[in-house]
C-alpha distance (Angstrom), angle and dihedral (degrees) to the residues before:
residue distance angle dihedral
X1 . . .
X2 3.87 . .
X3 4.16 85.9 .
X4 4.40 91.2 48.2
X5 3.89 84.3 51.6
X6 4.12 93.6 46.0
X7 3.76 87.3 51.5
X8 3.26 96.4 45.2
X9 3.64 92.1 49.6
X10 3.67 92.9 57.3
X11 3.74 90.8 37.5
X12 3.96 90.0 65.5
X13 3.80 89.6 50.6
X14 4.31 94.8 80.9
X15 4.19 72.9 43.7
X16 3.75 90.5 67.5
X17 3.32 96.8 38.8
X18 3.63 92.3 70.0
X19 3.75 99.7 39.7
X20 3.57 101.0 57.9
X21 4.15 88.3 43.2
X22 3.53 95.6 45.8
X23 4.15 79.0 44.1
X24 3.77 92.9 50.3
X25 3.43 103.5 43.4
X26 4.26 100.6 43.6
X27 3.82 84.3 51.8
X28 3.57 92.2 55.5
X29 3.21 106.7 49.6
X30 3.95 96.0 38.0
X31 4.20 102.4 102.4
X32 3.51 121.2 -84.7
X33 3.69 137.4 41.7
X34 3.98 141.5 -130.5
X35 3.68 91.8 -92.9
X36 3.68 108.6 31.1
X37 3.85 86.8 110.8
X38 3.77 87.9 61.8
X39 4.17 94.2 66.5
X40 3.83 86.1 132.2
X41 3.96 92.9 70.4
X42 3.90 121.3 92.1
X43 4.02 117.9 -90.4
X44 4.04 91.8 -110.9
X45 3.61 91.7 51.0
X46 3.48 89.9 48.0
X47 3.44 90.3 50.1
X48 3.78 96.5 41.6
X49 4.24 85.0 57.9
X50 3.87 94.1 52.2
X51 4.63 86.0 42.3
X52 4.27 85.6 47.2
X53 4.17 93.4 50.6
X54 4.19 95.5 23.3
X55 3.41 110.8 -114.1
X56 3.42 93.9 126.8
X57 4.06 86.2 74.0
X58 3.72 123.4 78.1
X59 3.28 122.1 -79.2
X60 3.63 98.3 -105.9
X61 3.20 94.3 49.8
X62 3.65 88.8 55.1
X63 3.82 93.4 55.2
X64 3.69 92.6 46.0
X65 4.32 89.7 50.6
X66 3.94 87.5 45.7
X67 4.03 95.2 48.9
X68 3.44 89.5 47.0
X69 3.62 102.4 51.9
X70 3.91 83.8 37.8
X71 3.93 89.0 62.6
X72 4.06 89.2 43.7
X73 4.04 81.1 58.3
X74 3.87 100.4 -112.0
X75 4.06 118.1 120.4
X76 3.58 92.8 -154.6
X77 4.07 123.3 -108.1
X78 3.55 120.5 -64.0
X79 3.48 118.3 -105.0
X80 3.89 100.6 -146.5
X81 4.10 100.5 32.2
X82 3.77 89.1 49.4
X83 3.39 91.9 -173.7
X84 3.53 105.9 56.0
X85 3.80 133.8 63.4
X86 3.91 123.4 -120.5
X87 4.35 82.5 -114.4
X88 3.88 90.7 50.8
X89 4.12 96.8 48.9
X90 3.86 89.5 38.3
X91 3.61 83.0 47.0
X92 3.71 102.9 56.9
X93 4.18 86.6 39.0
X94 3.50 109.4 50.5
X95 4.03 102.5 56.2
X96 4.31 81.7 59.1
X97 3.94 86.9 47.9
X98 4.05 89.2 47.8
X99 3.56 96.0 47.7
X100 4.28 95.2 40.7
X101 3.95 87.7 42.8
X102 4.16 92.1 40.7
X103 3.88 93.1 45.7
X104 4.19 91.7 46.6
X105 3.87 85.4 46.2
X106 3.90 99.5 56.4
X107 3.70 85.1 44.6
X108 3.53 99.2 55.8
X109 3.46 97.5 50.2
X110 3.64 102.1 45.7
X111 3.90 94.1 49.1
X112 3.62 93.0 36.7
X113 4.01 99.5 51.0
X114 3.66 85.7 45.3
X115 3.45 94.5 51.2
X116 3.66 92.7 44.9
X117 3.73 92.2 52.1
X118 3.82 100.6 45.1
X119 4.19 82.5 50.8
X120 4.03 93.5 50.2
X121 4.03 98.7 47.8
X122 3.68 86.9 45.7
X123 3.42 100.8 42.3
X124 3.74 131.5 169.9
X125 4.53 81.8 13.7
X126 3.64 122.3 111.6
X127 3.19 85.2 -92.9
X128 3.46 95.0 66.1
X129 3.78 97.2 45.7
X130 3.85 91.7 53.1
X131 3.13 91.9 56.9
X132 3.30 102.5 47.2
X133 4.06 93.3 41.2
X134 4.16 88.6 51.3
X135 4.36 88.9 46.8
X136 4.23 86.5 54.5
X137 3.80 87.3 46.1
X138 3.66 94.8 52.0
X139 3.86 95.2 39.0
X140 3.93 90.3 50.2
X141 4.05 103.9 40.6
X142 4.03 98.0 68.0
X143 3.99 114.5 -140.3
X144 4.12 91.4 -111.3
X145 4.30 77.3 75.1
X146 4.08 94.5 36.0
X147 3.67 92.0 49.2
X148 3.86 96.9 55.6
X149 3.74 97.3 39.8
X150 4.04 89.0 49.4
X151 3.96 85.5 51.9
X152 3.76 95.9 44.5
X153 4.01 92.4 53.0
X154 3.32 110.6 30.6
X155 4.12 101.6 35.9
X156 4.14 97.8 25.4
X157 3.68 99.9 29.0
X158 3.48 109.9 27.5
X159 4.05 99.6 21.5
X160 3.65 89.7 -154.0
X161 4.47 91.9 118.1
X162 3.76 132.3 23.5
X163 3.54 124.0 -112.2
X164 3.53 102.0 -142.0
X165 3.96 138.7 43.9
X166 3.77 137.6 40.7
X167 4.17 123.2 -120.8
X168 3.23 109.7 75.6
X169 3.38 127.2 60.2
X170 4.02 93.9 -121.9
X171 4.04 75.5 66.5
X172 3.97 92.6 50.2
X173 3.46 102.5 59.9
X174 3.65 106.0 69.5
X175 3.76 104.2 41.9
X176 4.05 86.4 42.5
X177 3.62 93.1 54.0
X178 3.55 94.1 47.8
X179 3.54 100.7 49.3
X180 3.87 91.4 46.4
X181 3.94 96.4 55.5
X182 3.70 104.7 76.2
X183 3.83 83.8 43.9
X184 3.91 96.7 54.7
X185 3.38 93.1 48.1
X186 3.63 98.4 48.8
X187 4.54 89.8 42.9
X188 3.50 87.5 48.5
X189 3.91 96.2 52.6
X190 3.90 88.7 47.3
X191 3.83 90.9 49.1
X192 3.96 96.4 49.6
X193 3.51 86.4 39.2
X194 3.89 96.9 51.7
X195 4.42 95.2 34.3
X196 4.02 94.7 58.6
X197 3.96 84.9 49.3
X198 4.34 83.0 48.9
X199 3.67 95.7 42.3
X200 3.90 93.6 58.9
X201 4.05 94.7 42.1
X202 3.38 111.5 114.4
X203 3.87 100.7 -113.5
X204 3.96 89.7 59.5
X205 4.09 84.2 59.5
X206 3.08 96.2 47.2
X207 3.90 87.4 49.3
X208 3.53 92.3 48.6
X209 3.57 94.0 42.8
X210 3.90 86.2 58.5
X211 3.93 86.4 54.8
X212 3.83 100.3 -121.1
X213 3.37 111.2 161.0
X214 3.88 121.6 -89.0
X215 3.70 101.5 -126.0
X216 4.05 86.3 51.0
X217 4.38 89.9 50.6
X218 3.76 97.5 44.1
X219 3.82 93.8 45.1
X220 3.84 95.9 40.3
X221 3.61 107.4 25.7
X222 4.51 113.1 19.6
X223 3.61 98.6 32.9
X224 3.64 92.3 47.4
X225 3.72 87.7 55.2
X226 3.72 90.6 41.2
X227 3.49 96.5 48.3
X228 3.81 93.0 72.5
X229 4.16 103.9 83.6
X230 3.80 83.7 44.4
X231 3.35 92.5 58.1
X232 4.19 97.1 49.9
X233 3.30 88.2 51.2
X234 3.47 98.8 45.9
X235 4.16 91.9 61.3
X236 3.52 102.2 77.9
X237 3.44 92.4 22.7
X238 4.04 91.3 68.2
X239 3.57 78.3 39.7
X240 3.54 94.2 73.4
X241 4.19 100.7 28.9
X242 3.86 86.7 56.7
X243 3.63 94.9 54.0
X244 3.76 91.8 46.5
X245 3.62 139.9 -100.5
X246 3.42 113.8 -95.0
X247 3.69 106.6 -149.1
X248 3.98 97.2 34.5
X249 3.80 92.2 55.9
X250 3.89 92.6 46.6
X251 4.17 89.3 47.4
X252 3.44 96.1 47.6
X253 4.15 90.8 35.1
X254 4.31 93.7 -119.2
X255 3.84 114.5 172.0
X256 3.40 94.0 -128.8
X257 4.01 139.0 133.5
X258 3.61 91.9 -104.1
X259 3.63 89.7 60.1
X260 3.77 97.0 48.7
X261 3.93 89.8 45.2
X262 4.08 83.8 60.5
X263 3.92 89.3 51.0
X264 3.79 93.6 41.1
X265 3.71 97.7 50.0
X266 4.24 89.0 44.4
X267 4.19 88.1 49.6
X268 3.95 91.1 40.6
X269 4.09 84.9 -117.1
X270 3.65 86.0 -179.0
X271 4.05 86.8 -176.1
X272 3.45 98.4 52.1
X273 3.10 99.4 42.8
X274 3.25 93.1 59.8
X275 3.13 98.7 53.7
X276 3.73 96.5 57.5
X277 3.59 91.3 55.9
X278 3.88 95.7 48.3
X279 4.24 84.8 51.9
X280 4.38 88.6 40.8
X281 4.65 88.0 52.4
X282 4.14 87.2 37.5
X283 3.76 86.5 56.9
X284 3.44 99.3 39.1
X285 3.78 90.6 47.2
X286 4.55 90.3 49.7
X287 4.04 90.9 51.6
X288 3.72 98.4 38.8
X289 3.95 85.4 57.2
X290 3.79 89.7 39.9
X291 3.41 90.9 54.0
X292 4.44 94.5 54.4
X293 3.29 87.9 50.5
X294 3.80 100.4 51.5
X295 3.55 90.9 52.6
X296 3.89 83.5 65.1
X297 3.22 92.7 59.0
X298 3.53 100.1 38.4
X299 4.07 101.2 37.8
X300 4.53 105.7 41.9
X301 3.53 88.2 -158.3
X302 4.08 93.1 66.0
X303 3.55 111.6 85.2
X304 3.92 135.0 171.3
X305 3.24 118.2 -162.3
């Protein structure tokens, strides 16, 4: 297994490659620049800003300057916050994406396996159609609705949580409870989904017909089984909640990288930018591996050799 995640490792390198080109090149020839808002200034300090960052070179050259600083482990200086690097901002943002994202994660899977389970043993009950009626609400009403709503009741209404800000845990449960909605829904559909396919295999009969105790085959033997679709989706999923949400941390005002990838791509902050996608296809590259190899562990029959 070590060897299938070494080659996969250096399989997701050519993977890169093309991201962050494809990346560089459709943000640099998209209209505007990093200092079109500053027409006012004089046409040699103007072209003093574009000599001091290099976009007065070609374009190529450009490219070849940023990959090779990229491979030396610098992003580059920002072009708006002038007096930070990319690795700095990123920095500061991404251990506030990791925890929102992390937090939202754990969430979604405990409430939404439970809530797939409960709706699979009691299937076709109430139960069952509650469920399943509250995981189409959450999967159709997108968090940029959730979020306000949440803020509007329980900070403006009620008083009880404040609407803006990260720190405290007051702070956390808003943006946390948005961001893990959608994803409960969605876990819990896959787990009810995947548990009544468990609970008629043939090895739960034959557990049953031994007379083991239910809690003991659905927690050993069905949601084991079931656990498997919830698990591909949740790779790129966790993907994207680690490296923050974009509109949750600008509703709820959260210094993280989604947030300065918003403000990047509005300033043309080619650098920083960047940067945010490099991090985004990094993570999306860690959890799609993590995810192969826990269906090894979770599934016998999977094996990589």
């Amino acid at each position: 297994m070590l060897a299938y995640a070494i080659r996969r490792l250096l399989g997701a390198i050519p993977l890169l490659f093309f991201i962050i080109t494809a990346a560089f090149f459709m943000m640099r020839v998209a209209p505007g620049g990093p200092f079109d808002q500053e027409r006012t200034l004089e046409p040699s300090v103007m072209a003093n800003l574009n000599a001091t960052f290099g976009l007065d070179l070609p374009l190529w050259q450009q490219y070849a300057r940023y990959l090779g600083n990229l491979l030396q482990g610098d992003m580059g200086p920002s072009f708006v916050y002038r007096d930070f690097d990319v690795q700095e901002i990123l920095g500061a943002g991404l251990p506030v994406s990791i925890q929102l994202g992390g937090m939202a994660l754990l969430l979604a899977l405990l409430i939404g396996a439970t809530l797939g389970s409960i709706a699979a043993l009691r299937q076709n009950s109430w139960v069952d159609y509650a469920v399943i009626a509250t995981a189409t609400f959450g999967i159709t009403i997108p968090n940029f609705v959730v979020a306000p709503v949440l803020s509007l009741i329980f900070a403006v209404w009620l008083g009880w949580l404040p609407a803006i800000g990260w720190g405290s845990w007051q702070q956390m449960v808003l943006p946390v409870i948005a961001l893990a909605l959608p994803q409960v829904a969605v876990v819990a559909r896959l787990i009810r989904g995947a548990m009544i396919e468990a609970l008629r295999s043939d090895h739960v009969r034959t557990a049953r017909a031994y007379g083991l105790p239910t809690r003991m085959i659905v927690i050993k033997h069905a949601l084991r089984a079931a656990s498997l679709p919830a698990v591909s989706y949740m790779g790129p999923a966790a993907a994207a909640l680690l490296t923050g949400s974009i509109v949750i941390e600008q509703i709820f005002g959260i210094p993280g990288i989604g947030r300065y990838f918003v403000q990047g791509a509005l300033n043309r902050d080619y650098t920083l930018v960047m940067g945010t996608v490099i991090i985004v296809a990094v993570f999306v590259v860690i959890f799609n591996l993590i995810v192969d190899l826990l269906y090894a562990l979770l599934d016998p029959r999977v094996r990589y050799d």
